[in-house]
C-alpha positions in Angstrom: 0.0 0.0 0.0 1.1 3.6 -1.0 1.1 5.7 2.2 -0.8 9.5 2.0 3.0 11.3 1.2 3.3 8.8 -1.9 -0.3 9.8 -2.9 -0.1 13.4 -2.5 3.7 13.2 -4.9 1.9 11.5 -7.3 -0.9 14.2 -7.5 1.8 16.6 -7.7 3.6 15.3 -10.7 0.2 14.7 -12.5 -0.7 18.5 -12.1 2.3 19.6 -13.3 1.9 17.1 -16.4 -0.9 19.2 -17.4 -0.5 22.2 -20.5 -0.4 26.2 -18.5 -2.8 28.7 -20.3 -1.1 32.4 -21.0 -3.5 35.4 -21.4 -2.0 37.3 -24.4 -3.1 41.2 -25.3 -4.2 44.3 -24.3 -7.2 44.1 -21.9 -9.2 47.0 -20.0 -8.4 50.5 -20.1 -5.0 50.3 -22.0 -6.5 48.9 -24.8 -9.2 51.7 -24.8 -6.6 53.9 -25.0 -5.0 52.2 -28.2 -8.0 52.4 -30.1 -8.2 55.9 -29.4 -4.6 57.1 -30.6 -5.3 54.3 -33.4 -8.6 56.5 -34.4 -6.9 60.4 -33.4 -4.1 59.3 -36.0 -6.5 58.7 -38.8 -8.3 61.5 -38.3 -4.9 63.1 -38.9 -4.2 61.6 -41.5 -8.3 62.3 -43.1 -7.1 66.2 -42.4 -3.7 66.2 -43.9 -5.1 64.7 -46.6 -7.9 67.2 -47.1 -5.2 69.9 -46.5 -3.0 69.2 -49.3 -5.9 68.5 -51.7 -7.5 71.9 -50.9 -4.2 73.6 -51.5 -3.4 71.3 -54.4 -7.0 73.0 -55.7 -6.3 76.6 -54.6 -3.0 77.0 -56.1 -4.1 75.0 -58.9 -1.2 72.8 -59.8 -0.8 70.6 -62.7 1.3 68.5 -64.2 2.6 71.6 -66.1 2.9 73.9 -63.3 1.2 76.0 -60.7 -1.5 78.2 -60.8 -0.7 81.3 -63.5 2.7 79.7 -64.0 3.6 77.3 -66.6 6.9 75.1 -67.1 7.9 75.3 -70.7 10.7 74.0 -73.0 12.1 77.9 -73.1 11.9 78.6 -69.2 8.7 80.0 -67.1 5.3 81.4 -68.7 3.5 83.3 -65.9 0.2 84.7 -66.6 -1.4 87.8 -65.3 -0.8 90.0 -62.2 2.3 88.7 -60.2 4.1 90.2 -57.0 7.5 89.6 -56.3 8.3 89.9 -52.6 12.2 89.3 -53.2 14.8 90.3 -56.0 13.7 88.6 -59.3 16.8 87.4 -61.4 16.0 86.5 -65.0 18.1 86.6 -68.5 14.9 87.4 -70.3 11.6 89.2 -69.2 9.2 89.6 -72.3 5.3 89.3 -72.4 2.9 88.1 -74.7 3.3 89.1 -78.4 1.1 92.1 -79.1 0.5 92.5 -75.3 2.1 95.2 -72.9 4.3 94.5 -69.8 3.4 96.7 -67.0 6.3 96.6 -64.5 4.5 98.1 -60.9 5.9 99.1 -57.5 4.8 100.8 -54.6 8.2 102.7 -54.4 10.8 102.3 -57.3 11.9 99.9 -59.7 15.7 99.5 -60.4 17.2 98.0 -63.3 21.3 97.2 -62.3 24.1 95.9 -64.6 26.7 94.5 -62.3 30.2 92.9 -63.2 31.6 89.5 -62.0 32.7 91.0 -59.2 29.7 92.6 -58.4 30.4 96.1 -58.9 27.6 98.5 -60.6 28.1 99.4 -63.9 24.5 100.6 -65.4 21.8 101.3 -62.8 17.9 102.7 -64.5 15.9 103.4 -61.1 12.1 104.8 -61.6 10.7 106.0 -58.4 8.3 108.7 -56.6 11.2 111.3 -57.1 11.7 111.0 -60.6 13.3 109.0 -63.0 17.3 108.4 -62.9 19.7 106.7 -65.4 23.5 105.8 -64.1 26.1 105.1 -66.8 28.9 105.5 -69.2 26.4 106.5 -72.0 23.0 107.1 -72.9 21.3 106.8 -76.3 17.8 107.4 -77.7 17.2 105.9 -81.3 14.2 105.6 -83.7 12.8 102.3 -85.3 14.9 103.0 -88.0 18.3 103.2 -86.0 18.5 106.9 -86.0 20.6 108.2 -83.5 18.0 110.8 -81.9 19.2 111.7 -78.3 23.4 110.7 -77.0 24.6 112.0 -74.2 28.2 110.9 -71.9 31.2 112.6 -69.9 32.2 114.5 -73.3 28.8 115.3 -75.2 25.5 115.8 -75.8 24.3 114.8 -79.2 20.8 115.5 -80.6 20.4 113.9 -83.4 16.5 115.3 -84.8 15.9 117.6 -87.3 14.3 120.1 -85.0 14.8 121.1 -81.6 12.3 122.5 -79.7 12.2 124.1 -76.3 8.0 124.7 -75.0 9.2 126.5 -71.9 8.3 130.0 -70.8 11.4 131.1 -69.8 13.5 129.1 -73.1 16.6 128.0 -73.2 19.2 128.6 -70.8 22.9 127.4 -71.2 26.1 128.6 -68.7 28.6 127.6 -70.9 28.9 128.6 -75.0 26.2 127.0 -77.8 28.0 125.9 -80.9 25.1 125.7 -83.7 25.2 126.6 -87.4 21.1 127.8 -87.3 19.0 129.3 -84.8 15.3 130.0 -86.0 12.3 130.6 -84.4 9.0 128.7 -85.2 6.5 130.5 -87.6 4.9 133.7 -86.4 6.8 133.6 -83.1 9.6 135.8 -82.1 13.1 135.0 -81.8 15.2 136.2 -78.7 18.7 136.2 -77.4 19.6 137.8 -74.1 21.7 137.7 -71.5 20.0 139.0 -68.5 23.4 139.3 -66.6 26.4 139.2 -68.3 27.6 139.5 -72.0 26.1 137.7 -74.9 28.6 137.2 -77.9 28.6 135.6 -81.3 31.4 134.5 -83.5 32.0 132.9 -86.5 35.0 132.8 -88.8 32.8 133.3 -92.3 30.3 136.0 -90.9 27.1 135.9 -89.0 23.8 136.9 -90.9 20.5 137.7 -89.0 18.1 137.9 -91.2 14.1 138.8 -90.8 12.1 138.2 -93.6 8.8 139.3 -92.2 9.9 141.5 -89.4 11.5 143.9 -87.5 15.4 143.3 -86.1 16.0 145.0 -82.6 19.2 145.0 -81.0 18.6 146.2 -77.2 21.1 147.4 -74.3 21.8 149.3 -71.5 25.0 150.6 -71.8 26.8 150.9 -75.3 25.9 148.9 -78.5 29.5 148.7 -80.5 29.8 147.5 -84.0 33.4 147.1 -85.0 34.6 145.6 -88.0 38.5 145.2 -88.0 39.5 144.7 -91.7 36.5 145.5 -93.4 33.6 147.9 -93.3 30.3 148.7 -91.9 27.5 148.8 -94.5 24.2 150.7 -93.8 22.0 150.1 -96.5 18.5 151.0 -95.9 15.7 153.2 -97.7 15.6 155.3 -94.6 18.2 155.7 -91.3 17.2 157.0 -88.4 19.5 158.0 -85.6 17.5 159.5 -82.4 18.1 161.0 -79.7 21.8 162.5 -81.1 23.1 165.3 -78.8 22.5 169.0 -80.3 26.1 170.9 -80.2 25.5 174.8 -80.2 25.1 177.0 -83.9 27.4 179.6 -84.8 25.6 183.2 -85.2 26.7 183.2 -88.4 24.9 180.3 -89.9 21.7 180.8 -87.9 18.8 182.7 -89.6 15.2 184.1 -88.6 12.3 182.8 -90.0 9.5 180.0 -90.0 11.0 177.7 -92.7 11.7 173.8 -91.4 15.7 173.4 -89.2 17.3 171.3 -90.9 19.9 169.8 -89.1 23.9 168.3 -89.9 25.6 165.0 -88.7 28.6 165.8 -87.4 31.2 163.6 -86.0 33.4 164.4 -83.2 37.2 163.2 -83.4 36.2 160.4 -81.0 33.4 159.2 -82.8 30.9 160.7 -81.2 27.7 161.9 -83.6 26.0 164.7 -82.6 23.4 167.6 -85.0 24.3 171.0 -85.8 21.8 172.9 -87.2 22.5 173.4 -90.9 23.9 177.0 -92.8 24.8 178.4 -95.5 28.3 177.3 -94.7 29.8 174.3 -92.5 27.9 174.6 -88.9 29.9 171.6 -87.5 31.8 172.9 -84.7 33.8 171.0 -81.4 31.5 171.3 -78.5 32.9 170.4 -75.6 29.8 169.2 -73.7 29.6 166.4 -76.6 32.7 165.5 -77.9 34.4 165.0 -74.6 
């Protein structure tokens, strides 16, 4: 017979024979939690999704590009209005053929030219201020290539036909004018003055003023001198007049009573000076001091 310590080993060793069962998984509360991050990252993902398809559909890109801007062969094609926050940098800004390009800014808009090493060689700025070109030279030609407007350190060329100044006040130059014709439009007047200084004109081969229609009128405070060093001094009109010539004094013997017109003689002093003499039978011209000195 076994005794009850045999019995109870044996009981042992057949319990332990038996297969153990092992829960596996998440259970209670932590598995609630799962499903929740599981279902707050799809929603995620459902609104990222969203996201980029609405901005996929607002800024409208396609296979060819994004919105008003198209990827070609020969570069970028942007259509419309654009506004460039940052410096644009481009070999080649053009628009459409037979439409405008409008180039807008709140302040300016500069052009530059720089070197390789950076340095500014042709700046164009437009601004509020005004309009300012920086550069070695500047040159305005027509469509057919006519040089019309040149101007650098040396020169100013104008290369039209006509010049033509619309201001009040004309023309006004500090330095000389070199010019081989200076007219006045039709029916307008022509004027040269100097309001503070000299005016002169030379010319190796003569100067003419000529006024076909009009009067000539030579204007000055001081003295009016026309000298002619190798040549002469022609006055050829129908009729001279020279007023306001001083009167010198007539001798007793040449003056005569009686109502008939005074006729009066030029006479020249041995300065130069021209004064009248009222005419005799004989020579009236006499020295008077109070004119000829």
């Amino acid at each position: 017979m076994m005794t009850q310590e045999q019995c109870s080993h044996r009981n042992n060793v057949q319990s332990s024979d038996k297969p153990q069962v092992y829960k596996v998984g998440i259970y209670g509360w932590r598995k609630r939690c799962l499903y929740f991050f599981v279902l707050l990252l799809m929603i995620l993902i459902l609104i990222n999704l969203a996201l980029t398809i609405w901005i996929l559909k607002v800024m409208n890109f396609t296979i060819d590009g994004m919105g008003n801007l198209r990827i070609t062969e020969k570069g970028l094609k942007l259509e419309g209005d654009s506004e460039f926050l940052q410096p644009l940098y481009a070999k080649e800004i053009q628009s459409k053929p037979g439409r405008p390009l409008f180039l807008q800014s709140s302040r300016n808009v500069s052009v530059n030219i720089v070197n390789n090493n950076n340095q500014l060689l042709t700046q164009l700025v437009t601004g509020s201020s005004g309009f300012k070109a920086q550069g070695k030279m500047f040159e305005v030609k027509s469509t057919s290539g006519k040089l019309l407007f040149s101007a650098d350190e040396q020169e100013v060329v104008v290369g039209a036909e006509r010049l033509r100044v619309m201001g009040a006040e004309g023309a006004v130059f500090s330095k000389s004018v070199e010019t081989p014709h200076v007219r006045a439009e039709p029916f307008k007047e022509l004027r040269l003055e100097s309001p503070t200084r000299s005016l002169l004109m030379e010319a190796p081969k003569g100067i003419q003023i000529l006024a076909e229609a009009g009067d000539i009128q030579a204007i000055c405070r001081n003295e009016l001198r026309l000298e002619s060093k190798d040549g002469e001094i022609t006055l050829d009109a129908r009729r001279i007049r020279l007023m306001r010539l001083p009167e010198g004094k007539a001798s007793t013997s040449s003056s005569s009573s009686g109502t008939r017109q005074i006729v009066y003689e030029v006479c020249v002093c041995p300065n130069g000076r021209l004064f009248l003499s009222q005419a005799g039978p004989g020579p009236t011209c006499q020295i008077n001091n109070s004119v000829c000195l």
